[in-house]
TORGU-589389 format. One record per residue (C-alpha): x, y, z; residue number from 1; chain. Coordinates in pm, 1 decimal, decimal comma. Layout:
BEGIN
((X; Y; Z); NUM; A);
...
***
This chain:
BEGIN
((256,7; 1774,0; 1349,9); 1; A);
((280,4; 1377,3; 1464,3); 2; A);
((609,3; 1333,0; 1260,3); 3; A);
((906,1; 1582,8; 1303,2); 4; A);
((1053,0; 1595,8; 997,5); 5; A);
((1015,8; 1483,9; 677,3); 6; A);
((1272,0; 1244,6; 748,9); 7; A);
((1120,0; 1094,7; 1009,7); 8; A);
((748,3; 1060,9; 824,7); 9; A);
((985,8; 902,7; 541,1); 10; A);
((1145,0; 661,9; 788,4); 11; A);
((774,4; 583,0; 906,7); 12; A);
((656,0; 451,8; 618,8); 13; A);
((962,7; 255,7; 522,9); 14; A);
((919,1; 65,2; 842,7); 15; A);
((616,2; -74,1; 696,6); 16; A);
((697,8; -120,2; 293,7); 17; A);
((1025,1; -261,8; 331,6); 18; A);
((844,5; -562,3; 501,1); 19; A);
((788,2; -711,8; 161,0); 20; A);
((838,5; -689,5; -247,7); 21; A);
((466,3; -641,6; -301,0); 22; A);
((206,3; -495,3; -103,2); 23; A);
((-166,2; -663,0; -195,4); 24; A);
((-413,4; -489,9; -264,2); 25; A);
((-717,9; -633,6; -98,7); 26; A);
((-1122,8; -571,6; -109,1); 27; A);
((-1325,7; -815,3; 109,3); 28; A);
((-1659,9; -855,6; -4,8); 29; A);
((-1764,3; -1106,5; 338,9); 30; A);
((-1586,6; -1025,0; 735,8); 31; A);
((-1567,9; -1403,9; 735,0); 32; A);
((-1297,9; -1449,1; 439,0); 33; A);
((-1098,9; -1155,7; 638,2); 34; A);
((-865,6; -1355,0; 871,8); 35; A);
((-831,5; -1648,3; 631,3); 36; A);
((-717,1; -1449,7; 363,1); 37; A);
((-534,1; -1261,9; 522,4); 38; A);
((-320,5; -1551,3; 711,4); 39; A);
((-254,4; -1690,2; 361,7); 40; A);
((-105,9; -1406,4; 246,9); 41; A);
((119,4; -1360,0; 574,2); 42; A);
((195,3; -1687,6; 582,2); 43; A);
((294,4; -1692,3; 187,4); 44; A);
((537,5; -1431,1; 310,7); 45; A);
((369,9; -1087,9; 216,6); 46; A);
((279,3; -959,6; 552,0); 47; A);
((164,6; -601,5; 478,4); 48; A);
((-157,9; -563,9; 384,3); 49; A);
((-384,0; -326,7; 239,4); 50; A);
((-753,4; -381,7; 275,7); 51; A);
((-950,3; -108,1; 67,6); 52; A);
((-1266,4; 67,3; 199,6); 53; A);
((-1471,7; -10,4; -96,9); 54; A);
((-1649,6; -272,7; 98,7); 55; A);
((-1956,0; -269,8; 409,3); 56; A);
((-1702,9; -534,3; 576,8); 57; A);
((-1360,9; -312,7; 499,1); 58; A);
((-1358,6; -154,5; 873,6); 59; A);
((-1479,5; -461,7; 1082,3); 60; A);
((-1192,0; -645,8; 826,6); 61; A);
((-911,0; -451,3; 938,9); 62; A);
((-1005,3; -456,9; 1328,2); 63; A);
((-1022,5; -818,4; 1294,3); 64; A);
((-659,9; -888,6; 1174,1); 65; A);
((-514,8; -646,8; 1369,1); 66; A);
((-669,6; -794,3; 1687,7); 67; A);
((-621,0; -1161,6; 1574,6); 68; A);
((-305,0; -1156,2; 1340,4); 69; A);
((-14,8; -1031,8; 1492,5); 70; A);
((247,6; -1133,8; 1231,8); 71; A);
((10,6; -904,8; 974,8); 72; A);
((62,6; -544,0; 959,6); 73; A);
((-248,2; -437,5; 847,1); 74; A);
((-377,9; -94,7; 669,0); 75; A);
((-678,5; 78,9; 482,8); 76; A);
((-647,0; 175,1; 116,0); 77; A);
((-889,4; 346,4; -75,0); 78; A);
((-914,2; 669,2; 201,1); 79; A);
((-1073,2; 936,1; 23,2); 80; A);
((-1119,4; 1218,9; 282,8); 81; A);
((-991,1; 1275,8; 651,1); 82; A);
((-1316,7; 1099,0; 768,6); 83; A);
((-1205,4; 764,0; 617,6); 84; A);
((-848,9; 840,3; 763,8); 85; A);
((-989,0; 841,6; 1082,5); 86; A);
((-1192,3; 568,2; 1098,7); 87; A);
((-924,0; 367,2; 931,1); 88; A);
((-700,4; 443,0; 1267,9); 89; A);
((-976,9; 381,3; 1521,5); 90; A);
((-1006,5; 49,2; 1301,7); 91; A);
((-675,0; -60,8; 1380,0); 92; A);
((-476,9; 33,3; 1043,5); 93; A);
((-119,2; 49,4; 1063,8); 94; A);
((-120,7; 246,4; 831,9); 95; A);
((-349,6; 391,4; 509,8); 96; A);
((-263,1; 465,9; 162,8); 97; A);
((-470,9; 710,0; -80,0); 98; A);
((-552,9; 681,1; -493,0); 99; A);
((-450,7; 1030,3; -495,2); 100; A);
((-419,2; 1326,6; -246,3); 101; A);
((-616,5; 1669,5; -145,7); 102; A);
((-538,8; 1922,5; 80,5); 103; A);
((-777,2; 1828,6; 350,0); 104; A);
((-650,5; 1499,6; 388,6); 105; A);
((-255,4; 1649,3; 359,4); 106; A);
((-339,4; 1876,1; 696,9); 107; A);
((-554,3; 1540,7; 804,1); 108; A);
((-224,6; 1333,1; 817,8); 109; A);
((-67,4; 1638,7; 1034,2); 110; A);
((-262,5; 1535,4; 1292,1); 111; A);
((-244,5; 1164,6; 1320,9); 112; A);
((47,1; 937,4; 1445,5); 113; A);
((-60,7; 667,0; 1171,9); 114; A);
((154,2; 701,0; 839,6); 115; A);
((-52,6; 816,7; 538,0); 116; A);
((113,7; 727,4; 180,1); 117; A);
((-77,8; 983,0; -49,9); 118; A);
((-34,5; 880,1; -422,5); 119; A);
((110,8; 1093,1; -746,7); 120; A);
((90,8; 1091,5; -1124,0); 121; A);
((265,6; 1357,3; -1194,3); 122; A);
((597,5; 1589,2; -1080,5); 123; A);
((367,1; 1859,1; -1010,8); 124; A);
((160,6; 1629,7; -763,7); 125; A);
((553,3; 1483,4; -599,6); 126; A);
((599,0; 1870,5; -584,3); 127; A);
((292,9; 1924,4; -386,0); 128; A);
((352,0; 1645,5; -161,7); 129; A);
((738,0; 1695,4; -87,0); 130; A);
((559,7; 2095,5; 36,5); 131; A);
((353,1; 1907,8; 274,0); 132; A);
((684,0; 1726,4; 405,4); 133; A);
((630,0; 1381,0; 238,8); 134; A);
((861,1; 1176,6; 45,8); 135; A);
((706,7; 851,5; -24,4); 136; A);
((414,4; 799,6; -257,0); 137; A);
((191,9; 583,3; -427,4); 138; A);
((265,3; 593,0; -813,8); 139; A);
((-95,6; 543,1; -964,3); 140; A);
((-262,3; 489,2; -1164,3); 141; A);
((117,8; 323,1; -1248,4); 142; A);
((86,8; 155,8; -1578,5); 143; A);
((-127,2; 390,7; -1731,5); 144; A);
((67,4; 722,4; -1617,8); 145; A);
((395,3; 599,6; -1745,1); 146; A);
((497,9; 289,2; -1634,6); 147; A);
((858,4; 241,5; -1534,4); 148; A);
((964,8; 560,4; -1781,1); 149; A);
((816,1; 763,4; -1553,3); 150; A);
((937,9; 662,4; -1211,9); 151; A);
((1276,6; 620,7; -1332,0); 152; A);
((1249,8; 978,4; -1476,5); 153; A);
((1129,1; 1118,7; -1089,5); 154; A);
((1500,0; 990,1; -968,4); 155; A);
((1618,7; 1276,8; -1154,4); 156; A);
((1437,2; 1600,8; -1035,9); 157; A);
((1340,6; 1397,9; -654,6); 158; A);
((1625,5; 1205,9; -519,1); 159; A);
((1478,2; 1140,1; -170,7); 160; A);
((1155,3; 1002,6; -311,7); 161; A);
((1054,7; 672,5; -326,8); 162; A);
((730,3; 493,5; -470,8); 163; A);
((482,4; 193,8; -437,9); 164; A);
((375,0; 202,9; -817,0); 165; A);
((28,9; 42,4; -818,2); 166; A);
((-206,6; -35,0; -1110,2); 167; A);
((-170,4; -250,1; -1359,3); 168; A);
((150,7; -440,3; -1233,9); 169; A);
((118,9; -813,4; -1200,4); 170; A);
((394,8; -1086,0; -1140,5); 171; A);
((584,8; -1053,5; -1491,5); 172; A);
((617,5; -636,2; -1462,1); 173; A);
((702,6; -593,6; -1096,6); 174; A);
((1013,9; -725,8; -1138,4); 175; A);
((1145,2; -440,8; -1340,2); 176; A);
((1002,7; -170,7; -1157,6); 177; A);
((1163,4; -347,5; -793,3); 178; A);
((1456,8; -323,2; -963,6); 179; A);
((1418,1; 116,4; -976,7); 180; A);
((1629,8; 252,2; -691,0); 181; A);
((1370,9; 469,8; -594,3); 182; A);
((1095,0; 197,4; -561,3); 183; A);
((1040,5; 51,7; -235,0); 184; A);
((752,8; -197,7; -272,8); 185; A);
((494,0; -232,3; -570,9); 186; A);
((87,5; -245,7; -517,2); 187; A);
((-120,0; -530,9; -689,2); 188; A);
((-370,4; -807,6; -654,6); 189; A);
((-273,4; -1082,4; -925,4); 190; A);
((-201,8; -1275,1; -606,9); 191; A);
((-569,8; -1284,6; -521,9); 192; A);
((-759,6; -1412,4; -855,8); 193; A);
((-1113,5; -1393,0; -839,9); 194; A);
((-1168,8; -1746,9; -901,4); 195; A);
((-982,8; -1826,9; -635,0); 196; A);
((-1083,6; -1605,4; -427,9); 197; A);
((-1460,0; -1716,3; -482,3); 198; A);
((-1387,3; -2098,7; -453,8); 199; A);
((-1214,7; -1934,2; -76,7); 200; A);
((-900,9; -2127,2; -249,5); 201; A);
((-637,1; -2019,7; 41,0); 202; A);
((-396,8; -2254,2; -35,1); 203; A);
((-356,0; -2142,6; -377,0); 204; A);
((-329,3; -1764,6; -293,9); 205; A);
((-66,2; -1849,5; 16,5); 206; A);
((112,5; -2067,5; -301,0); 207; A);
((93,4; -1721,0; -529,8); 208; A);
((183,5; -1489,5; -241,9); 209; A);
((527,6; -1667,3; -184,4); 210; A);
((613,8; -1649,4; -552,3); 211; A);
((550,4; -1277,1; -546,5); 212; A);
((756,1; -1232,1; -202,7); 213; A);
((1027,5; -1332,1; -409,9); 214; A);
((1041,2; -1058,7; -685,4); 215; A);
((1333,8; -836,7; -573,0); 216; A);
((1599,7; -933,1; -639,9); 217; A);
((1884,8; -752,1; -503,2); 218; A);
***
Protein backbone atom coordinates (compact mmCIF):
# COMPACT_ATOMS: atom_id res chain seq x y z
CA UNK A 1 0.00 0.00 0.00
CA UNK A 2 1.19 3.90 -0.69
CA UNK A 3 -0.27 5.01 2.75
CA UNK A 4 0.63 3.07 6.02
CA UNK A 5 -2.14 3.32 7.96
CA UNK A 6 -5.35 4.47 7.92
CA UNK A 7 -4.21 7.26 9.84
CA UNK A 8 -1.88 8.36 7.67
CA UNK A 9 -4.32 8.09 4.30
CA UNK A 10 -6.72 10.17 6.77
CA UNK A 11 -4.00 12.74 7.47
CA UNK A 12 -3.45 12.80 3.54
CA UNK A 13 -6.48 13.98 2.62
CA UNK A 14 -6.90 16.50 5.39
CA UNK A 15 -3.81 18.18 4.09
CA UNK A 16 -5.75 19.05 1.14
CA UNK A 17 -9.58 19.79 2.50
CA UNK A 18 -8.66 21.76 5.35
CA UNK A 19 -7.27 24.33 2.76
CA UNK A 20 -10.71 25.82 2.50
CA UNK A 21 -14.66 25.84 3.69
CA UNK A 22 -15.80 24.71 0.26
CA UNK A 23 -14.30 22.73 -2.31
CA UNK A 24 -15.82 23.74 -6.08
CA UNK A 25 -16.92 21.61 -8.05
CA UNK A 26 -15.78 22.41 -11.53
CA UNK A 27 -16.56 21.07 -15.33
CA UNK A 28 -14.74 23.02 -18.10
CA UNK A 29 -16.42 22.85 -21.23
CA UNK A 30 -13.19 25.01 -23.26
CA UNK A 31 -8.98 24.39 -22.04
CA UNK A 32 -8.94 28.15 -22.55
CA UNK A 33 -11.41 29.18 -19.54
CA UNK A 34 -9.12 26.59 -17.39
CA UNK A 35 -6.42 28.89 -15.88
CA UNK A 36 -8.72 31.92 -15.70
CA UNK A 37 -11.19 30.27 -13.79
CA UNK A 38 -9.32 28.70 -11.92
CA UNK A 39 -7.09 31.86 -10.69
CA UNK A 40 -10.42 33.47 -9.74
CA UNK A 41 -11.32 30.99 -7.59
CA UNK A 42 -7.72 30.83 -5.86
CA UNK A 43 -7.49 34.18 -5.74
CA UNK A 44 -11.22 34.55 -4.14
CA UNK A 45 -9.61 32.38 -1.51
CA UNK A 46 -10.84 28.74 -2.34
CA UNK A 47 -7.69 27.19 -3.53
CA UNK A 48 -8.62 23.49 -3.86
CA UNK A 49 -10.09 22.57 -6.76
CA UNK A 50 -11.91 19.88 -8.28
CA UNK A 51 -12.16 19.74 -12.02
CA UNK A 52 -14.56 16.77 -13.09
CA UNK A 53 -13.79 14.42 -16.04
CA UNK A 54 -17.05 14.92 -17.69
CA UNK A 55 -15.41 17.11 -20.22
CA UNK A 56 -12.86 16.41 -23.69
CA UNK A 57 -10.77 19.41 -22.00
CA UNK A 58 -10.98 17.88 -18.15
CA UNK A 59 -7.29 16.20 -18.44
CA UNK A 60 -5.42 18.92 -20.52
CA UNK A 61 -7.45 21.34 -17.66
CA UNK A 62 -5.88 19.90 -14.76
CA UNK A 63 -2.20 19.65 -16.32
CA UNK A 64 -2.55 23.18 -17.10
CA UNK A 65 -3.12 24.57 -13.51
CA UNK A 66 -0.97 22.39 -11.98
CA UNK A 67 1.92 23.44 -14.27
CA UNK A 68 0.90 27.18 -14.29
CA UNK A 69 -0.88 27.78 -10.84
CA UNK A 70 1.10 27.03 -8.04
CA UNK A 71 -1.03 28.60 -5.27
CA UNK A 72 -3.97 26.01 -6.72
CA UNK A 73 -4.05 22.57 -5.53
CA UNK A 74 -5.68 21.00 -8.16
CA UNK A 75 -7.67 17.46 -8.49
CA UNK A 76 -10.02 15.27 -10.78
CA UNK A 77 -13.59 14.52 -9.70
CA UNK A 78 -15.89 12.46 -11.42
CA UNK A 79 -13.22 9.15 -11.52
CA UNK A 80 -15.25 6.30 -12.28
CA UNK A 81 -12.79 3.34 -12.63
CA UNK A 82 -8.94 2.88 -11.88
CA UNK A 83 -8.32 3.99 -15.55
CA UNK A 84 -9.60 7.54 -14.84
CA UNK A 85 -7.57 7.38 -11.49
CA UNK A 86 -4.66 7.00 -13.36
CA UNK A 87 -4.83 9.31 -15.86
CA UNK A 88 -6.02 11.84 -13.36
CA UNK A 89 -2.33 11.38 -11.60
CA UNK A 90 -0.29 11.39 -14.81
CA UNK A 91 -2.49 14.68 -15.35
CA UNK A 92 -1.16 16.33 -12.47
CA UNK A 93 -4.15 15.89 -9.83
CA UNK A 94 -3.36 16.37 -6.36
CA UNK A 95 -5.66 14.51 -5.64
CA UNK A 96 -9.22 12.79 -7.06
CA UNK A 97 -12.50 12.34 -5.52
CA UNK A 98 -15.26 9.65 -6.69
CA UNK A 99 -19.46 9.93 -6.86
CA UNK A 100 -19.33 6.69 -5.23
CA UNK A 101 -16.84 3.74 -4.78
CA UNK A 102 -16.20 -0.02 -6.22
CA UNK A 103 -13.85 -2.45 -5.37
CA UNK A 104 -11.58 -2.05 -8.29
CA UNK A 105 -10.98 1.40 -7.73
CA UNK A 106 -10.61 0.65 -3.58
CA UNK A 107 -7.44 -1.85 -4.53
CA UNK A 108 -6.72 1.02 -7.40
CA UNK A 109 -6.03 3.65 -4.61
CA UNK A 110 -3.65 0.86 -2.88
CA UNK A 111 -1.42 1.42 -5.38
CA UNK A 112 -1.09 5.09 -5.94
CA UNK A 113 0.64 7.81 -3.73
CA UNK A 114 -2.23 10.37 -4.83
CA UNK A 115 -5.15 10.54 -2.14
CA UNK A 116 -8.47 9.14 -3.44
CA UNK A 117 -11.72 10.45 -1.41
CA UNK A 118 -14.32 7.67 -2.42
CA UNK A 119 -17.92 8.89 -1.59
CA UNK A 120 -20.88 7.18 0.74
CA UNK A 121 -24.63 7.29 1.16
CA UNK A 122 -25.05 5.02 3.46
CA UNK A 123 -23.39 3.30 6.92
CA UNK A 124 -23.10 0.21 5.07
CA UNK A 125 -20.99 2.00 2.24
CA UNK A 126 -18.71 4.09 5.51
CA UNK A 127 -18.51 0.36 6.65
CA UNK A 128 -17.06 -0.79 3.46
CA UNK A 129 -14.74 1.98 3.15
CA UNK A 130 -13.36 2.16 6.86
CA UNK A 131 -12.46 -2.14 5.67
CA UNK A 132 -10.45 -0.76 2.93
CA UNK A 133 -8.60 1.58 5.59
CA UNK A 134 -10.31 4.94 4.70
CA UNK A 135 -11.82 7.43 6.88
CA UNK A 136 -12.75 10.37 4.90
CA UNK A 137 -15.53 10.44 2.34
CA UNK A 138 -17.57 12.22 0.07
CA UNK A 139 -21.26 12.40 1.43
CA UNK A 140 -23.34 12.29 -1.92
CA UNK A 141 -25.59 12.59 -3.31
CA UNK A 142 -25.78 14.94 0.20
CA UNK A 143 -29.07 16.64 0.13
CA UNK A 144 -30.95 14.00 -1.26
CA UNK A 145 -29.52 11.05 1.05
CA UNK A 146 -30.23 12.90 4.21
CA UNK A 147 -28.95 16.10 4.45
CA UNK A 148 -27.36 17.18 7.70
CA UNK A 149 -29.63 14.33 9.72
CA UNK A 150 -27.64 11.98 8.28
CA UNK A 151 -24.07 13.08 8.72
CA UNK A 152 -24.69 14.14 12.12
CA UNK A 153 -26.17 10.63 12.76
CA UNK A 154 -22.57 8.89 11.22
CA UNK A 155 -20.75 10.79 14.38
CA UNK A 156 -22.40 8.25 16.36
CA UNK A 157 -21.55 4.69 15.01
CA UNK A 158 -17.94 6.38 13.07
CA UNK A 159 -16.12 8.73 15.26
CA UNK A 160 -12.93 8.99 13.14
CA UNK A 161 -14.85 9.80 9.99
CA UNK A 162 -15.15 12.87 8.43
CA UNK A 163 -17.10 14.09 5.19
CA UNK A 164 -17.17 16.58 2.18
CA UNK A 165 -21.09 16.43 1.77
CA UNK A 166 -21.67 17.38 -1.88
CA UNK A 167 -24.94 17.82 -3.83
CA UNK A 168 -27.32 20.09 -3.47
CA UNK A 169 -25.54 22.49 -0.91
CA UNK A 170 -25.24 26.09 -1.96
CA UNK A 171 -24.18 29.25 0.11
CA UNK A 172 -27.32 29.40 2.58
CA UNK A 173 -27.00 25.35 3.62
CA UNK A 174 -23.26 24.95 3.93
CA UNK A 175 -23.14 26.83 6.77
CA UNK A 176 -24.93 24.34 8.90
CA UNK A 177 -23.38 21.36 7.72
CA UNK A 178 -19.51 23.26 8.36
CA UNK A 179 -20.70 23.61 11.53
CA UNK A 180 -20.92 19.23 11.98
CA UNK A 181 -17.76 18.17 13.82
CA UNK A 182 -17.25 15.53 11.56
CA UNK A 183 -17.37 17.70 8.32
CA UNK A 184 -14.23 18.91 7.00
CA UNK A 185 -15.07 20.86 3.81
CA UNK A 186 -18.44 20.83 1.72
CA UNK A 187 -18.59 20.21 -2.33
CA UNK A 188 -20.61 22.70 -4.59
CA UNK A 189 -20.68 24.95 -7.58
CA UNK A 190 -23.17 27.92 -6.71
CA UNK A 191 -19.90 29.83 -6.89
CA UNK A 192 -19.68 29.23 -10.61
CA UNK A 193 -23.28 30.26 -12.14
CA UNK A 194 -23.71 29.42 -15.56
CA UNK A 195 -24.39 32.82 -16.65
CA UNK A 196 -21.45 33.85 -15.43
CA UNK A 197 -19.59 31.42 -16.34
CA UNK A 198 -20.75 31.85 -20.10
CA UNK A 199 -20.32 35.73 -20.15
CA UNK A 200 -16.33 34.29 -18.79
CA UNK A 201 -17.50 36.81 -15.82
CA UNK A 202 -14.20 36.13 -13.54
CA UNK A 203 -14.54 38.90 -11.52
CA UNK A 204 -17.85 38.00 -10.36
CA UNK A 205 -17.00 34.30 -9.54
CA UNK A 206 -13.50 35.50 -7.65
CA UNK A 207 -16.32 38.08 -5.80
CA UNK A 208 -18.63 34.72 -4.98
CA UNK A 209 -15.65 32.51 -4.14
CA UNK A 210 -14.50 34.86 -1.23
CA UNK A 211 -17.98 34.97 0.24
CA UNK A 212 -18.05 31.20 0.30
CA UNK A 213 -14.32 31.00 1.82
CA UNK A 214 -15.91 32.55 4.60
CA UNK A 215 -18.62 29.99 5.69
CA UNK A 216 -17.03 28.30 8.75
CA UNK A 217 -17.24 29.75 11.26
CA UNK A 218 -15.43 28.44 14.13
Amino acid sequence: MSFASPASRAEAVDVILLQAPVLPVIVIEHLEDALPLARALVDGGLPVLEITLRTDAALSAISAIAAELPGALVGAGTVLNPEDLTRAQSAGARFAISPGATEALYHAAERTVMPWIPAVATASDVMNGLAHGHRRFKFFPAESSGGIAAVKSFGGPFPNVRFCPTGGIDAAKAPAYLALPNVVTVGGSWMLPADALKQRDFARIQALAAEASTLRKR
